[in-house]
C-alpha positions as CSV (number, residue, x, y, z in Angstrom):
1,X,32.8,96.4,56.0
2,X,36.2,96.0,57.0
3,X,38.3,99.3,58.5
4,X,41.7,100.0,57.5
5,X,43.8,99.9,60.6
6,X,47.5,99.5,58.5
7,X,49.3,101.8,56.4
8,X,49.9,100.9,53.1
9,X,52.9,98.3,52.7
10,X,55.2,97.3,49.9
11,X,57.6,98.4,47.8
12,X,57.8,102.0,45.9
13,X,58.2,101.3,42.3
14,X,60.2,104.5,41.3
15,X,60.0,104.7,37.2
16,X,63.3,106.9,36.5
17,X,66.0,106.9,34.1
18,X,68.3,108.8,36.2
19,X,70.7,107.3,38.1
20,X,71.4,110.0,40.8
21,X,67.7,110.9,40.9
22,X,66.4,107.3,42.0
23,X,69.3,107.7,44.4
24,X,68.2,110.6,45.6
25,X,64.9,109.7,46.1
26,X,65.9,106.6,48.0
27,X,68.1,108.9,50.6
28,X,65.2,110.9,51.0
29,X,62.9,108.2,51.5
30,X,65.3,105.9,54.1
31,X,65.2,109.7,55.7
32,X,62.0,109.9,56.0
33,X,61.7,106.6,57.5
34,X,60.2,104.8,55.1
35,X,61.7,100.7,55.6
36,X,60.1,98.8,52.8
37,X,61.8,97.7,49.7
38,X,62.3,100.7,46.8
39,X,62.1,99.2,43.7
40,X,63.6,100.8,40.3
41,X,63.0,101.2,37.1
42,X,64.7,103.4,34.0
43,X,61.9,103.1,31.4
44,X,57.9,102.5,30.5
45,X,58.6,99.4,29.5
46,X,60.5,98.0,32.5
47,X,57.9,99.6,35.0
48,X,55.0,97.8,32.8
49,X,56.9,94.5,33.0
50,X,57.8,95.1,36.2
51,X,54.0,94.7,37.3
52,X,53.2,92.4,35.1
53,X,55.6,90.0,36.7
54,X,54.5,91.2,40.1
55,X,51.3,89.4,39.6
56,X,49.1,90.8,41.9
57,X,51.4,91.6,44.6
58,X,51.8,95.3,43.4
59,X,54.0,98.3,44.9
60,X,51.8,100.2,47.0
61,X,53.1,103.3,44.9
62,X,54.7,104.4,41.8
63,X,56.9,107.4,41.6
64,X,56.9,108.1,37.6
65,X,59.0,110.5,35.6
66,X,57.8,111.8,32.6
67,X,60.6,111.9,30.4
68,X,62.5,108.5,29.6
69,X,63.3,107.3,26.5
70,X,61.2,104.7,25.1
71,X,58.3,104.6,26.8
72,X,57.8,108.3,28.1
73,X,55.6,108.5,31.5
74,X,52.8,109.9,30.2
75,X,52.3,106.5,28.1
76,X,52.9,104.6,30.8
77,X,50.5,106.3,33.0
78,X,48.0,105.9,30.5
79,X,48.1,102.4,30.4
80,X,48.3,101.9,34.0
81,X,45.4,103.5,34.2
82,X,43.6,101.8,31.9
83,X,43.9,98.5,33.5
84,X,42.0,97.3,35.8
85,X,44.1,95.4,37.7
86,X,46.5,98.4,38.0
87,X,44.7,101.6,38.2
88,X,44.3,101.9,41.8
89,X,48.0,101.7,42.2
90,X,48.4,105.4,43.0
91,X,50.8,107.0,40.7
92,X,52.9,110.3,41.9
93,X,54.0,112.0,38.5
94,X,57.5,113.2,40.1
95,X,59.1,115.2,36.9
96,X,61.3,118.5,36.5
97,X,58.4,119.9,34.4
98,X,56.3,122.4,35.1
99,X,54.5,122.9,32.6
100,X,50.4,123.4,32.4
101,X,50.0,121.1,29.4
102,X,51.9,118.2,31.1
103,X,50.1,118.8,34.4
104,X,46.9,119.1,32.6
105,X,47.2,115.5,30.3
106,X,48.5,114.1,33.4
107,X,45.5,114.4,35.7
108,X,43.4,113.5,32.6
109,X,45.3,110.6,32.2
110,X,44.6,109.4,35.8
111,X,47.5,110.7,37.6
112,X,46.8,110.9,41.5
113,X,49.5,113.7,42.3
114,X,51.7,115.7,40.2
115,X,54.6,117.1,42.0
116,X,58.0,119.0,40.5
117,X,61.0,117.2,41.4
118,X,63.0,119.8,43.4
119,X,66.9,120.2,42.5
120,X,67.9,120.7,46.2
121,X,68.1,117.2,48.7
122,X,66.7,118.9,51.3
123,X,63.7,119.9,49.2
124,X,63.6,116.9,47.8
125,X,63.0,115.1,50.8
126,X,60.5,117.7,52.3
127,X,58.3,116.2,49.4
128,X,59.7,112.8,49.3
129,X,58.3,112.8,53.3
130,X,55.2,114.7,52.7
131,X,54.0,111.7,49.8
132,X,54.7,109.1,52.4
133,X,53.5,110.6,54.7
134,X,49.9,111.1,53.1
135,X,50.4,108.2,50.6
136,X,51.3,105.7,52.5
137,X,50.1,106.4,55.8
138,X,46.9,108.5,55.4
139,X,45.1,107.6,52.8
140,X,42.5,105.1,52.5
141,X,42.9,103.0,49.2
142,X,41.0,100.4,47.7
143,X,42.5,96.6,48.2
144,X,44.9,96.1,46.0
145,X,43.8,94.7,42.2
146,X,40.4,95.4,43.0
147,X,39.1,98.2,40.8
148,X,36.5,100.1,42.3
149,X,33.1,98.6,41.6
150,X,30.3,101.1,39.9
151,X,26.7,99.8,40.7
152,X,24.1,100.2,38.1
């Protein structure tokens, strides 16, 4: 058995269509300390082609808005999910909604945290700090591409 003794590395994929809100996020998340490349991405598509082209050497977390056009998040999610290669990439829905039925779908869908993207900076990095903080230098995640194994 071997112990986990780093915190997670490699780039956040940030899945965004907004301009000013990946910007944002990426003030909050050089504030918080936070070194490692941010990657970004305005739709579904790009974020799915983004890891398909990463071959293996995945973000250690995805930041995913649910409203884009094309590709929405909650598709995206899905098929992240889905795969096995990618599903333990944890994914942090990071939206403006509120709403039960997208918080609902979105944790059936596989989503590890659903937080509401706050308007103010300071907020916004509050939360931006707090999901690094547990994220990406608490908790304990399988190696990367290898989906959890079920016994029979």
């Amino acid at each position: 058995m071997t112990a986990k003794t780093n915190p997670a590395s490699g780039p956040v994929l940030v899945v965004e269509d907004s301009i000013d809100d990946f910007e944002a996020t990426q003030r909050a998340f050089r504030k918080a300390g936070y070194e490692a490349p941010i990657q970004h991405v305005t739709s579904g598509e790009d974020a799915l082609s983004y890891l398909k082209a990463a071959n293996g050497t995945w973000p250690a977390l995805i930041l995913l808005d649910l409203n884009m056009p094309g590709m929405g998040g909650r598709k995206t999610l899905e098929i992240i999910k889905k795969d096995d290669a990618l599903r333990d990439i944890p994914v942090v829905v990071l939206t403006t909604s509120n709403y039960d039925v997208d918080v609902r779908m979105c944790y059936a869908l596989g989503a590890n945290t659903y937080v509401q993207k706050p308007v103010d900076f300071d907020v916004l990095s509050t939360a931006i700090r707090n999901i690094k903080e547990y994220w990406l230098e608490t908790a304990l995640l399988p190696p990367k591409g290898q989906a959890a194994r079920q016994s029979a």
